[in-house]
C-alpha positions in Angstrom: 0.0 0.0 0.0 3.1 2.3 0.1 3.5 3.0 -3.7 0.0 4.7 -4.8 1.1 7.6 -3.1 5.1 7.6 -4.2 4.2 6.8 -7.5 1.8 10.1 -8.1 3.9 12.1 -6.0 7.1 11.3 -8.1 4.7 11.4 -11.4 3.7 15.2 -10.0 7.4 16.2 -9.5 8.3 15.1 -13.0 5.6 17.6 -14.1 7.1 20.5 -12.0 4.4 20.3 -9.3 5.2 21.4 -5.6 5.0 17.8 -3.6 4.0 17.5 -0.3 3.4 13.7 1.4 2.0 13.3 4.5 2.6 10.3 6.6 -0.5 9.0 9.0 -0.8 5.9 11.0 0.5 3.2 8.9 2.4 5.0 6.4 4.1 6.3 9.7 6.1 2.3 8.9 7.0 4.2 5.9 9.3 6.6 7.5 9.7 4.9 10.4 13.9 4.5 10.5 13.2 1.0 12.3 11.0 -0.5 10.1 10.9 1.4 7.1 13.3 -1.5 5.1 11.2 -4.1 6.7 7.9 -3.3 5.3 5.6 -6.3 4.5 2.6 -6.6 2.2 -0.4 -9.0 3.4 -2.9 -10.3 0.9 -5.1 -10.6 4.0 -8.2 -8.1 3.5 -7.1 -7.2 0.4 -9.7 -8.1 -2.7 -7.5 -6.7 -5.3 -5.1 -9.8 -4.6 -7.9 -11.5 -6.4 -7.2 -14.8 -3.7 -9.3 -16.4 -1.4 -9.5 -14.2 1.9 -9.0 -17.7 4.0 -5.3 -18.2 2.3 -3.9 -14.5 3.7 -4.2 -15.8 7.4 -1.8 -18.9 6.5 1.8 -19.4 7.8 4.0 -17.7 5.5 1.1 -15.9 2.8 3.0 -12.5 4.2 6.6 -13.4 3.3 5.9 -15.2 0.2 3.3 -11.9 -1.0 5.8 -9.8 0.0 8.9 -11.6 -2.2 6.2 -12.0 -4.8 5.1 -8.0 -4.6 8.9 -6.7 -4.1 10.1 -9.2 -7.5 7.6 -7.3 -9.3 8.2 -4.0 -8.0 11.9 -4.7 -8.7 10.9 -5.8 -12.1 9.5 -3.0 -13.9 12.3 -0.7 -12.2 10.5 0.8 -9.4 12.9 1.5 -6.3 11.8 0.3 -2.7 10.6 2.7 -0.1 13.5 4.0 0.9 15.0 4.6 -2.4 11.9 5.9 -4.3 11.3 8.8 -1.0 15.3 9.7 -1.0 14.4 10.3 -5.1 11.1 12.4 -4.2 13.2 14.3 -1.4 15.8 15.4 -4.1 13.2 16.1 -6.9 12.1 18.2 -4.6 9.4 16.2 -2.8 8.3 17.2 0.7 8.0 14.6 3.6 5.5 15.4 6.9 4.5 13.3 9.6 1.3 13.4 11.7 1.7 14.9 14.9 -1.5 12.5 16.0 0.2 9.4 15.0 3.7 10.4 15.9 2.0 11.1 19.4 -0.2 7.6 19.7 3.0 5.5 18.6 5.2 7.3 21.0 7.8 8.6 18.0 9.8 12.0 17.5 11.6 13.5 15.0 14.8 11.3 15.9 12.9 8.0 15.0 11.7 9.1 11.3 13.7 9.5 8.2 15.8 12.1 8.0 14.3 13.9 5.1 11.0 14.5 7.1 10.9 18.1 7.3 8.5 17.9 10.6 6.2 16.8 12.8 3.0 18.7 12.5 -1.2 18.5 12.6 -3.4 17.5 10.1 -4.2 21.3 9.9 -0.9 22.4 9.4 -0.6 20.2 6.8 -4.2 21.7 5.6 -2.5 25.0 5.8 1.1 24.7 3.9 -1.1 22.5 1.1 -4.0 25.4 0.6 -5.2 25.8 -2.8 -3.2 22.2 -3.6 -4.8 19.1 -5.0 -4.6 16.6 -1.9 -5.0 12.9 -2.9 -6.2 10.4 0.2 -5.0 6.7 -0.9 
């Protein structure tokens, strides 16, 4: 569920548009130093796997989907999470985190990537994006 919102934002920067992502609850793993290289992808809940529901619950779904997803990814030349936000930070890209979900997990600046220009509210981010086009994926 990570690359919807990479994807546009990188496709946005490539058309000279000002870039702002920002990060909420479990796109917090995103940018999360700790776990943002260990990031998993779960065919459990998810219809557009196209599987039986009953299979994502199964010893080892999550680590074969994720090989599976991360092969794929890796085939059509798409970086992983760390790579493709360290290429939207120097196209320009900019990275927030909710100060909500920051707050709930216990995290601070220290613990996020260090492109993430800041910690701050849903209406900040409201703010520095007025006027903008805001995509919820």
């Amino acid at each position: 569920m990570a690359y919807p919102g990479l994807v546009l934002a990188n496709a946005a920067l490539g058309e000279g548009v000002e870039t702002h992502l920002f990060f909420t609850f479990w796109g917090f793993d995103m940018i999360t130093k700790s776990r943002m290289t260990q990031l998993k992808f779960t065919p459990l809940g998810n219809t557009a796997t196209h599987l039986p529901q009953g299979l994502g619950g199964l010893p080892g779904v999550t680590a074969l989907a994720t090989h599976t997803m991360k092969r794929q990814i890796a085939e059509v030349g798409v970086p992983e999470v760390p790579e493709f936000l360290k290429q939207i930070v120097d196209s320009g890209g900019h990275l927030w985190a909710c100060r909500m979900s920051a707050d709930m997990m216990h995290l601070d600046e220290s613990d996020l990537y260090d492109s993430v220009e800041g910690i701050i509210s849903a209406a900040d981010f409201v703010e520095k994006t007025e006027g903008a086009q805001l995509l919820f994926i």
